[in-house]
C-alpha positions in Angstrom: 46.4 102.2 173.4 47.8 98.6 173.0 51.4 97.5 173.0 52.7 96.7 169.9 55.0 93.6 169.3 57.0 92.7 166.3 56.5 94.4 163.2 53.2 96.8 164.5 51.4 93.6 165.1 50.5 93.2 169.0 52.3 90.5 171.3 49.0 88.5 172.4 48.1 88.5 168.0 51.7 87.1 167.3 51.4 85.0 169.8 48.6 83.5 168.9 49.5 83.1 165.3 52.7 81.8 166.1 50.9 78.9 167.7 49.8 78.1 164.4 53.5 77.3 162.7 52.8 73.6 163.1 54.8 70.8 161.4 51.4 69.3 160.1 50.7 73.2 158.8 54.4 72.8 156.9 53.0 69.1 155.8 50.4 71.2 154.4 52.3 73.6 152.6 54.6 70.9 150.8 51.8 68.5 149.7 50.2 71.8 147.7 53.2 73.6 146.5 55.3 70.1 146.1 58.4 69.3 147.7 61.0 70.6 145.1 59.1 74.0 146.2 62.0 76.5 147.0 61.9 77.0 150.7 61.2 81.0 150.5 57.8 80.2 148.5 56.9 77.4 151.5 57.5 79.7 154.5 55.3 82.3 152.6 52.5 80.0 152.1 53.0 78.6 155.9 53.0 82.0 156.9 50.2 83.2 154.9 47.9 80.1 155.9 48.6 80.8 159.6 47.4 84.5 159.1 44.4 83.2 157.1 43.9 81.2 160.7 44.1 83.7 162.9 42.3 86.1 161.2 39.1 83.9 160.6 39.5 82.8 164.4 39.1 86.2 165.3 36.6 87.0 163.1 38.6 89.6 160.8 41.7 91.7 160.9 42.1 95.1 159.2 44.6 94.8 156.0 47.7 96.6 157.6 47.5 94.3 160.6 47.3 91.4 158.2 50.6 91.9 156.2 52.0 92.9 159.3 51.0 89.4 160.6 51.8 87.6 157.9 55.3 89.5 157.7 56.3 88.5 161.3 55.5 85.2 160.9 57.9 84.8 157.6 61.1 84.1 159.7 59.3 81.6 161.8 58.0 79.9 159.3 61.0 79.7 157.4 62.9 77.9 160.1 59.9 75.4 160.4 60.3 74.5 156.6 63.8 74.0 157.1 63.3 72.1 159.7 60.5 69.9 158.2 62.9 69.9 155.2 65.8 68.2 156.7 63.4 65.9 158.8 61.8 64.6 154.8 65.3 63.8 153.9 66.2 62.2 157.2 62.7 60.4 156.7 63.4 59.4 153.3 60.0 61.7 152.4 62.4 63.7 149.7 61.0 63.1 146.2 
């Protein structure tokens, strides 16, 4: 038995994945979705990438434990595009 976290997904996995939500990750997202992307559609593709990390970092993850993973991160995520969103505009970076 193993202690679940947020969303069914154990702490240690969250944590781990969470350590992906980087601002060069939302760089990422932007530069292939575009930057007049709606925020929502970013986060998902930040979150989704990140679970695409951890999951080849630890060499597979059944599908349940995925979405749940990539679910969890969505909130995250969506903070770090609004964050890298109002940094763009501050930057002058807003097409």
């Amino acid at each position: 038995m193993h202690a679940e976290g947020a969303a069914g997904v154990p702490g240690w996995l969250l944590a781990h994945a969470t350590g992906l939500l980087t601002p060069a990750r939302a760089a990422s997202a932007v530069s292939k979705l575009g930057p007049r992307t709606p925020e929502r559609e970013v986060a998902a593709e930040i979150a989704r990438d990140a679970a695409d990390g951890t999951e080849e970092a630890l060499g597979g993850l059944d599908r349940a434990t995925r979405r749940a993973l990539e679910d969890a991160l969505h909130a995250g995520a969506l903070s770090l595009t609004r964050f890298d969103a109002a940094d763009r505009r501050r930057t002058g970076f807003t097409r």
